[in-house]
C-alpha positions in Angstrom: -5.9 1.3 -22.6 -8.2 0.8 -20.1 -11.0 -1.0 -22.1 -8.2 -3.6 -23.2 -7.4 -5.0 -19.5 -10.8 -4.3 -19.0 -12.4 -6.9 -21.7 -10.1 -9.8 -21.3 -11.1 -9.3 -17.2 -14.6 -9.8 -18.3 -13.5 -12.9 -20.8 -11.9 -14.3 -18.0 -14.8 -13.7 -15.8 -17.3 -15.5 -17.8 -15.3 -18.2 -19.3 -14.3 -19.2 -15.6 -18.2 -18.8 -14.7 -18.8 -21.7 -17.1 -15.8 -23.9 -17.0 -14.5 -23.2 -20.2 -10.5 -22.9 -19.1 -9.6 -25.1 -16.2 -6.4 -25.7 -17.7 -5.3 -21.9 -18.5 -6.6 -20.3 -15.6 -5.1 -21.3 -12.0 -7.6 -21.9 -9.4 -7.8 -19.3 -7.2 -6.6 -19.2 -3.7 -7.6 -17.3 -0.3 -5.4 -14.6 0.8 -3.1 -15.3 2.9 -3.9 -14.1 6.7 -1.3 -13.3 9.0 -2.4 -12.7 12.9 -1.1 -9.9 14.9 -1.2 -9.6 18.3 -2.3 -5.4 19.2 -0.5 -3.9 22.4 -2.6 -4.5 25.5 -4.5 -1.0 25.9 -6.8 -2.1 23.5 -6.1 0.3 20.6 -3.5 -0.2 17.1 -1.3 1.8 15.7 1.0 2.0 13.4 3.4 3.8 10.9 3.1 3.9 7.0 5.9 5.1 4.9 6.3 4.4 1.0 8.9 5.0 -1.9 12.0 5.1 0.5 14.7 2.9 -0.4 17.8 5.2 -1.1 20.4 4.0 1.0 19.6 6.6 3.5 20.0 9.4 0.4 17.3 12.1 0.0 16.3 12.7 3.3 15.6 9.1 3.9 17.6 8.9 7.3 16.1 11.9 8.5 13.0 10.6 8.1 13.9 7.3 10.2 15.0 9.1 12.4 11.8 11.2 13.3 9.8 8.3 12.6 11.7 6.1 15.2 10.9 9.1 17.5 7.0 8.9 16.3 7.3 5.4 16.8 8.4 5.6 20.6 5.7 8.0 21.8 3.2 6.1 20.2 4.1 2.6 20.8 3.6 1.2 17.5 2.5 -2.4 16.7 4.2 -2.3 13.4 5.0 -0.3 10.4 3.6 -0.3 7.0 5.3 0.1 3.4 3.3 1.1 0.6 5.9 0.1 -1.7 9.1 1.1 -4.2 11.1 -0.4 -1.2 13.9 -0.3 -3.1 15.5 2.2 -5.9 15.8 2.7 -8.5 15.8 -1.1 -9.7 14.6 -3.3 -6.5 16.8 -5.9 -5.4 19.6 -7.8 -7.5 18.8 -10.7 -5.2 18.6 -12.2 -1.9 22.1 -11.1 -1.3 21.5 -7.5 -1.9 23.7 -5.4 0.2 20.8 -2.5 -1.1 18.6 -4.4 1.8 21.1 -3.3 4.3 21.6 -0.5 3.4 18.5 1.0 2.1 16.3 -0.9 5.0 18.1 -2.7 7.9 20.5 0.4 8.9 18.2 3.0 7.9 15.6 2.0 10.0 17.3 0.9 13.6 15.6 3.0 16.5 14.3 0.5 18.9 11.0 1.6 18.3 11.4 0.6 14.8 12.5 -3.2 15.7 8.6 -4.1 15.0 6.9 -6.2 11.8 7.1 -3.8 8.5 4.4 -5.1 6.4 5.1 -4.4 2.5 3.7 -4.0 -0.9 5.8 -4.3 -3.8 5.7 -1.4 -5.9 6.2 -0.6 -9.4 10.6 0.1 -8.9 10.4 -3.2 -7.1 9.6 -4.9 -9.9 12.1 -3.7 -12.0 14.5 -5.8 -10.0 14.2 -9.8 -8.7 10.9 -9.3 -7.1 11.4 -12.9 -5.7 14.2 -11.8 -3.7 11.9 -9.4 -1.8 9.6 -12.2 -1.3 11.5 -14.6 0.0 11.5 -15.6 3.1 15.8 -16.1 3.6 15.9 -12.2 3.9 13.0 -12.3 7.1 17.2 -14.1 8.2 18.5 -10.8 7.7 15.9 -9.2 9.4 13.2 -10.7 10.9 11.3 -7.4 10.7 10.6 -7.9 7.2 7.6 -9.3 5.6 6.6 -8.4 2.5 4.0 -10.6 0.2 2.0 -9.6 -3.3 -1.5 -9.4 -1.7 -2.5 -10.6 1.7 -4.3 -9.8 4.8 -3.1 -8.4 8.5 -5.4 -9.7 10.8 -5.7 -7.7 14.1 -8.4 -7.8 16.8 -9.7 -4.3 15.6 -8.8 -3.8 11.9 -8.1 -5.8 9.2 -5.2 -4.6 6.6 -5.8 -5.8 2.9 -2.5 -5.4 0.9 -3.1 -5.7 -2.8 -0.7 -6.0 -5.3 -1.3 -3.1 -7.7 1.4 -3.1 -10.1 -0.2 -5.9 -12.5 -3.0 -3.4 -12.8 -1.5 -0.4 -14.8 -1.0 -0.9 -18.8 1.7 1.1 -18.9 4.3 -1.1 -17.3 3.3 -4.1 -20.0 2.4 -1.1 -23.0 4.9 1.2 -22.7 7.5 -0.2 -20.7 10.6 1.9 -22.1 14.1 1.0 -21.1 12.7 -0.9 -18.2 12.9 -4.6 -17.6 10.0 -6.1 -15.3 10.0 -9.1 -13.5 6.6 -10.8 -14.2 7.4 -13.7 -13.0 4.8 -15.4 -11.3 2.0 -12.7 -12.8 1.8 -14.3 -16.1 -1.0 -14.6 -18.0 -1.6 -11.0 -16.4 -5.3 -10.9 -17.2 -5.6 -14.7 -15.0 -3.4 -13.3 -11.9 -5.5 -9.3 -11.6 -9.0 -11.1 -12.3 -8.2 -14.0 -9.2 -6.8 -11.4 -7.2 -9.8 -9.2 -7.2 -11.8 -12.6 -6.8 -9.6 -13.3 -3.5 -10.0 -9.8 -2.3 -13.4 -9.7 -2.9 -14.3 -12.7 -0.9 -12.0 -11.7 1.9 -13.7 -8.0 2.0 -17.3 -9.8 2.1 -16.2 -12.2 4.9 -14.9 -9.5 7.1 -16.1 -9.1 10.4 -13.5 -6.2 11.2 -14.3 -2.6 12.3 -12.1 -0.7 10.7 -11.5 -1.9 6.9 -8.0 -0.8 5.4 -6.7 -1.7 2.2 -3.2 -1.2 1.2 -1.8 -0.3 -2.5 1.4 0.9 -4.0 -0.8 3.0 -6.9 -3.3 5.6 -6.2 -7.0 5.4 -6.6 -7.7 9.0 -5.7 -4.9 11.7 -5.7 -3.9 15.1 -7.0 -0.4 14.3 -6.8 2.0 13.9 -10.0 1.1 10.3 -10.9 -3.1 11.0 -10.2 -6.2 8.8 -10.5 -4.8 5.2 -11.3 -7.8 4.7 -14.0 -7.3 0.6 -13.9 -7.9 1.0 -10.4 -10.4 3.7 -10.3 -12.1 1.0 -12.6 -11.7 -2.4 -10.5 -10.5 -1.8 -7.7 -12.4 1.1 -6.3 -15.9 -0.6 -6.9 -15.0 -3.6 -4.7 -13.9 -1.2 -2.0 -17.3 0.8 -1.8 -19.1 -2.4 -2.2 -17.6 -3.6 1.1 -17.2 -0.3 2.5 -14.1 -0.4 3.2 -12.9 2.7 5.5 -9.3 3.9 4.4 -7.4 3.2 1.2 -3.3 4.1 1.3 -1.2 4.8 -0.9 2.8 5.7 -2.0 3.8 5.9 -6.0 2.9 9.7 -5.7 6.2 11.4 -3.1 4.2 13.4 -1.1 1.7 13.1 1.9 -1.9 13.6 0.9 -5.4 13.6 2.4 -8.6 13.1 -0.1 -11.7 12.8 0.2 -14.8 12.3 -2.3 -18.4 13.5 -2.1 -19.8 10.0 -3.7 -17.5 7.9 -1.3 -16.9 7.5 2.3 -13.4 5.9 2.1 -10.5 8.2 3.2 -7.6 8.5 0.5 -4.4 8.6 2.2 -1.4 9.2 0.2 2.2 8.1 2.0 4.9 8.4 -0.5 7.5 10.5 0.9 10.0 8.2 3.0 12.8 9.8 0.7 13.4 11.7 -2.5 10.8 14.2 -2.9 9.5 16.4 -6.3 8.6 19.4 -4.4 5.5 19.5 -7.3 2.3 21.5 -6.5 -0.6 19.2 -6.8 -3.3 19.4 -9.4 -6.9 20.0 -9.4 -9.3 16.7 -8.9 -12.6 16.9 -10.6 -14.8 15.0 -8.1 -13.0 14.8 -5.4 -11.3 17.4 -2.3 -8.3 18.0 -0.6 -7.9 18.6 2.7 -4.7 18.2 2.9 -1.1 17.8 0.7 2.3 18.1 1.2 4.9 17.7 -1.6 8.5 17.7 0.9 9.5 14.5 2.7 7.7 13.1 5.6 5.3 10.0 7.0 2.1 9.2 8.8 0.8 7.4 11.4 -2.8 6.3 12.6 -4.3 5.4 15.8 -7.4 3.2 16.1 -9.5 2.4 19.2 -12.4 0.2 18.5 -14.9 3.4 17.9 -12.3 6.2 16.8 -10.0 6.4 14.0 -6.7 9.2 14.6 -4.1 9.8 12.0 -1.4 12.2 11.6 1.1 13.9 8.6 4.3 14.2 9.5 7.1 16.4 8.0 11.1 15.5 7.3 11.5 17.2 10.6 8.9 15.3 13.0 6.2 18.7 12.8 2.8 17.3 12.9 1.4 19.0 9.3 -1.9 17.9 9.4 -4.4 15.8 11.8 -7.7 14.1 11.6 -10.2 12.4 14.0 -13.2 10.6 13.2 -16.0 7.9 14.8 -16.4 4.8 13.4 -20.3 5.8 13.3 -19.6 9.3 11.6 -17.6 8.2 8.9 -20.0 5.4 8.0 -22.9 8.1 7.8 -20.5 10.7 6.4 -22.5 10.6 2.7 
């Protein structure tokens, strides 16, 4: 399965290397950047929050609620989705009451009237993915932005959100009773091989401190779905290569901390804005876990331009688990 995305990547690769398919394969285009402007003290922070959008079902107003609470005493910049905004099907279309009522009214605390930056994920493709992306519902809400890959641009990180659902086999395999809309992904192995081309030059050109990059799938995780293997295979390389500092995640509905002996990225699992599986997780054969957490919940992070803070919350606003590290230790943590 694997081998099979993996071989027509390559194809790609080399037949765009020498010029042999200017008319089948788009040319490929820089990420778009978008420029935020960080609160005054000089540090970032921010929420994340994935696989939420349940009308306020399963916990999910519960967990607005302490996360607009969060989201006051830390004076957030913004928030960030890791995707399956919207259940079980995405969006119908623009006109969506579900965006109401699954987003807008969920999510009202004042502290929550900030950008939410947001990854599709794999339910959100199920529905009209380019009703999420367009920009007549930033009308309904001008908190909303949500793009397939792009890049948040702040004076001391930079947040790469990647569009990871074109990765996995399954969804074009195996697909079962579920309709996807590819529009705009078509030829699949074209769209995965110019994103990683785009994210790739992005990572190399980065000047940033802190390096983040933002998926819906998981690269490393213990949780139900586990290791994404399309992405373990060409994904994760391009993030060691540029040593990029924190990868995060939902698909998996829990809250997860990993970590790996060969790697110095930080595997952060955010999956639980709503309905929970209350699963144990499962062993990991290369990699450790210092923390997981398989009930509803959140996270936030922190970042100064030397320190990096972030926290697990629970359904209930109880910090679960917390973590502090130095941009120097973490880059010499191998």
């Amino acid at each position: 399965m694997i081998n099979h995305l993996s071989n027509k990547i390559t194809l790609f690769i080399i037949l765009l290397n020498f010029g042999l398919c200017p008319l089948l394969v788009p040319v490929s285009a820089r990420l778009q950047r978008l420029h935020h402007q960080i609160n005054n003290n000089g540090s970032l922070g921010f929420l994340v929050v994935g696989d939420w959008g349940r009308k306020g079902w399963y916990n999910q107003s519960q967990v607005a609620v302490q996360m607009g609470i969060i989201a006051e005493k830390l004076d957030i910049d913004f928030v960030v989705s890791t995707g399956d905004n919207f259940y079980d099907d995405g969006l119908t279309g623009v006109d969506d009451p579900a965006f109401d009522e699954s987003f807008k009214y969920v999510y009202a605390a004042p502290s929550l009237q900030k950008q939410w930056y947001t990854v599709l994920g794999n339910h959100d493709y199920r529905g009209d993915v380019e009703a999420q992306l367009a920009p007549m519902l930033r009308e309904r809400d001008s908190r909303w932005r949500c793009l397939r890959s792009f890049i948040v641009n702040t004076d001391i990180a930079e947040l790469f959100f990647v569009d990871t659902t074109p990765f996995v086999n399954l969804y074009f395999d195996d697909p079962k009773d579920h309709k996807y809309d590819w529009r705009g992904i078509l030829p699949r192995e074209v769209y995965v091989t110019n994103l990683l081309k785009d994210l790739s030059l992005a990572l190399s050109e980065s000047k940033a401190k802190w390096k983040i990059v933002v998926g819906h799938h998981g690269i490393r995780t213990t949780g139900h779905h586990c290791d994404t293997p399309e992405l373990v295979t060409h994904l994760l390389p391009l993030l060691e290569e540029y040593e990029v500092d924190f990868y995060m995640n939902g698909h998996d509905h829990c809250l997860e901390h990993v970590s790996c002996q060969d790697s110095k990225i930080r595997f952060l699992t955010s999956g639980a804005g709503s309905k929970a599986w209350l699963e144990a997780n499962r062993p990991h054969e290369s990699c450790g876990v210092k923390f997981f957490h398989h009930g509803q919940g959140f996270m936030s992070m922190k970042l100064t331009k030397n320190t990096a803070r972030f926290v697990f919350y629970d359904v209930f606003g109880k910090a679960l688990h917390r973590w502090k590290t130095s941009l120097k230790k973490l880059h010499t943590s191998i």
